[in-house]
N, CA, C and O atoms as CSV, one atom per row, in Angstrom:
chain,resi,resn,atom,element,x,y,z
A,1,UNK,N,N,0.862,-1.145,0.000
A,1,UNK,CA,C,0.000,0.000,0.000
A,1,UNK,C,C,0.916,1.216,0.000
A,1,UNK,O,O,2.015,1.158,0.551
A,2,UNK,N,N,0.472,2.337,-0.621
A,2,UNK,CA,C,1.246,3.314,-0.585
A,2,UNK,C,C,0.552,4.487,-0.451
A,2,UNK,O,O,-0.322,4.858,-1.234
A,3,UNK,N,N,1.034,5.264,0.820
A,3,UNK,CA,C,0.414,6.690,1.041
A,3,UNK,C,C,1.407,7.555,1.016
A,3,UNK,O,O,2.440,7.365,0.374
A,4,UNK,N,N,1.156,8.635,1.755
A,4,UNK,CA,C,2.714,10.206,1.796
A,4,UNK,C,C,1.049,10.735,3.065
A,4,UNK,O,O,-0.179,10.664,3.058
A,5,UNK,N,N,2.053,11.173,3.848
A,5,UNK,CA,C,1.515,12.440,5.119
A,5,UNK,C,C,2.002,13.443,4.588
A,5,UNK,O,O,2.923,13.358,3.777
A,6,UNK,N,N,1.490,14.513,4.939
A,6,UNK,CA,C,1.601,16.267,4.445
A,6,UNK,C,C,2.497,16.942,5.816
A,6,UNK,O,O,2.293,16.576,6.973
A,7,UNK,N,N,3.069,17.532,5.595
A,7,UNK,CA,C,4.472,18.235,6.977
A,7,UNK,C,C,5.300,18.979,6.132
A,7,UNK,O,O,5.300,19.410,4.979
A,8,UNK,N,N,6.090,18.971,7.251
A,8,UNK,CA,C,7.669,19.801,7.012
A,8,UNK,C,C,8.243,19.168,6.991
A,8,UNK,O,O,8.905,19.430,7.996
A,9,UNK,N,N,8.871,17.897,6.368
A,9,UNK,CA,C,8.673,17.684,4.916
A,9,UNK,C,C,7.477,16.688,4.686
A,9,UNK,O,O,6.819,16.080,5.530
A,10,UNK,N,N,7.406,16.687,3.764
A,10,UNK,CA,C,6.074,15.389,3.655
A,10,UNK,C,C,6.616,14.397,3.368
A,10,UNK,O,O,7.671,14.438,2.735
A,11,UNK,N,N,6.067,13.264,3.740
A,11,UNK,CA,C,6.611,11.762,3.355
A,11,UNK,C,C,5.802,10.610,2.860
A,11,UNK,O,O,4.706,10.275,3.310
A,12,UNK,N,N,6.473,10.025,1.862
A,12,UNK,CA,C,5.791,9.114,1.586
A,12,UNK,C,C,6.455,7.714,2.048
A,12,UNK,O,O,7.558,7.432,2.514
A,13,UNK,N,N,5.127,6.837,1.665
A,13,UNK,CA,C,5.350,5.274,2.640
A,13,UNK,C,C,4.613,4.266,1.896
A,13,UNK,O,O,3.514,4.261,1.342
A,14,UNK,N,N,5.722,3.250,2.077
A,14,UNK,CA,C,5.357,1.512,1.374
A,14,UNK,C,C,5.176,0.891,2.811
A,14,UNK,O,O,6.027,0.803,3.696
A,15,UNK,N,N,3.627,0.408,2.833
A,15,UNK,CA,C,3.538,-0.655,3.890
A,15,UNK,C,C,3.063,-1.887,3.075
A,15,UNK,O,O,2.902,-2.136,1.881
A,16,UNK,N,N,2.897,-2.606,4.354
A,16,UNK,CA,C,2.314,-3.977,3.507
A,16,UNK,C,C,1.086,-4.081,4.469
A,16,UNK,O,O,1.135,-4.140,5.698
A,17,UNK,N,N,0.203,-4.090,3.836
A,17,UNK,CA,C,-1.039,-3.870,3.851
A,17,UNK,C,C,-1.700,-4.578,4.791
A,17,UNK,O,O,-2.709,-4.140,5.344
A,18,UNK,N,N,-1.018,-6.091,5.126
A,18,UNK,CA,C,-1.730,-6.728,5.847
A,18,UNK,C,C,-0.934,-6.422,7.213
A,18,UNK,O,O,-1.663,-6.172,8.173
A,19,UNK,N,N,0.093,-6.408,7.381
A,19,UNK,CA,C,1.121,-6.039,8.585
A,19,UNK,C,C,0.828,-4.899,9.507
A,19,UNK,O,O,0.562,-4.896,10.709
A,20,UNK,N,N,0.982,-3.630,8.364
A,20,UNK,CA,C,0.914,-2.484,8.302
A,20,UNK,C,C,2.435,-2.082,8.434
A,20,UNK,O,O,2.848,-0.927,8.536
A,21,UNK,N,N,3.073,-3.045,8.417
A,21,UNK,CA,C,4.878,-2.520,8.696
A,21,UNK,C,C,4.955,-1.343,7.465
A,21,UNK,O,O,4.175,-1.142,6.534
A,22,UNK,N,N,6.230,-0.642,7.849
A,22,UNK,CA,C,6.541,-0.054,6.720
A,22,UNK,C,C,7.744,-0.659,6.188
A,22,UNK,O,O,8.756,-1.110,6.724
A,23,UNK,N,N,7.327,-0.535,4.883
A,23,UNK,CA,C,8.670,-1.565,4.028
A,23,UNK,C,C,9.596,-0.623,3.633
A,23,UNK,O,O,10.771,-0.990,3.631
A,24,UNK,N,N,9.249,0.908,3.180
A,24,UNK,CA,C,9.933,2.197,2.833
A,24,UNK,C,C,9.671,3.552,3.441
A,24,UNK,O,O,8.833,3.689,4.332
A,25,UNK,N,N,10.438,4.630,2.930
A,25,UNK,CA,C,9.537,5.090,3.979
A,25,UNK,C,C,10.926,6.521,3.290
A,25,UNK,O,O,12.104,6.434,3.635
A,26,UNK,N,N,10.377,7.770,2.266
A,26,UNK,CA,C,11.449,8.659,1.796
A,26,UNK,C,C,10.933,10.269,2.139
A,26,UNK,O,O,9.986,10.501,1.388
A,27,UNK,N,N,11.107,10.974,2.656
A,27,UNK,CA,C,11.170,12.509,2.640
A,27,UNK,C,C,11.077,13.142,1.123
A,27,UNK,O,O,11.736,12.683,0.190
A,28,UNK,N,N,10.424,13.946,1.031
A,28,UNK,CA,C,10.163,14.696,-0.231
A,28,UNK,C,C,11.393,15.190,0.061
A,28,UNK,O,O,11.884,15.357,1.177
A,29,UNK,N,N,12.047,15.503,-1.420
A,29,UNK,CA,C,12.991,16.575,-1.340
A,29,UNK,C,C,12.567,18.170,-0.816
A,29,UNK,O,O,11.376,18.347,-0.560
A,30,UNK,N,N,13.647,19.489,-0.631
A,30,UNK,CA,C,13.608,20.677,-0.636
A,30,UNK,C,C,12.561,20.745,0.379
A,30,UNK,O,O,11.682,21.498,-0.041
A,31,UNK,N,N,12.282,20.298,1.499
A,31,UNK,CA,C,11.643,19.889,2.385
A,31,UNK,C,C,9.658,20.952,2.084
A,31,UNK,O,O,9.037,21.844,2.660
A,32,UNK,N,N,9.430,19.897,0.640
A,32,UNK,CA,C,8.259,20.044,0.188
A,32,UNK,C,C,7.320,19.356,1.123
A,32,UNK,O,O,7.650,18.330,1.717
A,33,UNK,N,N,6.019,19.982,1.270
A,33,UNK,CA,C,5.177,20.002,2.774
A,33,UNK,C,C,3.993,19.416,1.796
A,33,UNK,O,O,3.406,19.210,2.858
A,34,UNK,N,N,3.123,18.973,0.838
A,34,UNK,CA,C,2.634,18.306,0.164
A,34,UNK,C,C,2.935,17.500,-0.635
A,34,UNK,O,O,3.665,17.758,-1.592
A,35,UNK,N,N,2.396,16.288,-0.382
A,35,UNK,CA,C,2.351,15.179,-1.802
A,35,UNK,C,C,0.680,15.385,-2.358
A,35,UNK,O,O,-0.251,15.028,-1.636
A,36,UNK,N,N,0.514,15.833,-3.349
A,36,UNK,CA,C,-0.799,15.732,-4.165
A,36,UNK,C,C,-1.370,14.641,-4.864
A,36,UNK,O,O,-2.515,14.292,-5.153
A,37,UNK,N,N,-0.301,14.236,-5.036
A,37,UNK,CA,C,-0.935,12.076,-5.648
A,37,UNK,C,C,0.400,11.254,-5.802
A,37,UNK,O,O,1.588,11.537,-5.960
A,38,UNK,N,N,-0.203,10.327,-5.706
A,38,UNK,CA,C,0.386,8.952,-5.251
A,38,UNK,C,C,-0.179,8.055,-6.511
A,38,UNK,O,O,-1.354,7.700,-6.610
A,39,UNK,N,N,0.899,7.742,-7.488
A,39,UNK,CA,C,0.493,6.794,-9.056
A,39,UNK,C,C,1.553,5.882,-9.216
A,39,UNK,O,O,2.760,5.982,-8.998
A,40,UNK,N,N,0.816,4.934,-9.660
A,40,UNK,CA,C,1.782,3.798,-10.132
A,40,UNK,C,C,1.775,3.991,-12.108
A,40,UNK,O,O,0.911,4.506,-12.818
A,41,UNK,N,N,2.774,3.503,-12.397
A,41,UNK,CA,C,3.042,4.128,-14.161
A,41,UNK,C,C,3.185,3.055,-14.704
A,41,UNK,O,O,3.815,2.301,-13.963
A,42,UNK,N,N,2.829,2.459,-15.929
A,42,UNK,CA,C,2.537,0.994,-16.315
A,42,UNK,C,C,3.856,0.131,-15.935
A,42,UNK,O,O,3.711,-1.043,-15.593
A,43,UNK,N,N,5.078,0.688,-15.994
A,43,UNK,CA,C,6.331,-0.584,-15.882
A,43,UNK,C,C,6.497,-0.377,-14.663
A,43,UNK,O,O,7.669,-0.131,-14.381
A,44,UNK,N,N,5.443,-0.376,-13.403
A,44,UNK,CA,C,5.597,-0.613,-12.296
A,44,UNK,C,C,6.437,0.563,-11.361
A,44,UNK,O,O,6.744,0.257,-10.209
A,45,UNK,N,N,6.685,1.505,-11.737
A,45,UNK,CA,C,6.932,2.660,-11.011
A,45,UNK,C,C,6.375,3.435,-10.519
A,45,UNK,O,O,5.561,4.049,-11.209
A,46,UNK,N,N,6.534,3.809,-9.032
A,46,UNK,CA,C,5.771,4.478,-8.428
A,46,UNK,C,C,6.196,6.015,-7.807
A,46,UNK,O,O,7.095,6.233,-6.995
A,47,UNK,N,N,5.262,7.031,-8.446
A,47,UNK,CA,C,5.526,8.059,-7.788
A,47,UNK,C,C,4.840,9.006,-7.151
A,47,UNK,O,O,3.671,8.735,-6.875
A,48,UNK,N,N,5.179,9.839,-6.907
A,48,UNK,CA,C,4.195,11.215,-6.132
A,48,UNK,C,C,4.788,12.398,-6.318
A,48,UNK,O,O,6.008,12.531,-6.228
A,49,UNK,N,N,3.955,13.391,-6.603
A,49,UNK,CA,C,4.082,14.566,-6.964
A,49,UNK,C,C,3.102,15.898,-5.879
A,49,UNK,O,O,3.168,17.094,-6.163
């Protein structure tokens, strides 16, 4: 599963869904305080903007 929280900086996060562990877990750069979406891109890449 993949979300991002909104802060100083905002972050986004890979859990596993059934656990809830976090598997990742990265800081927006330039300590950006929104993530606006969360997409996966057909060859399996995932990002947020």
């Amino acid at each position: 599963m993949y979300l991002a929280t909104n802060g100083s900086p905002a972050t986004f996060y890979v859990m596993d869904a059934e656990t809830l562990e976090i598997r990742f877990q990265q800081k927006k750069p330039h300590n950006e305080d929104a993530v606006w979406v969360v997409t996966t891109a057909p060859d399996g890449n995932v990002y947020n903007l």
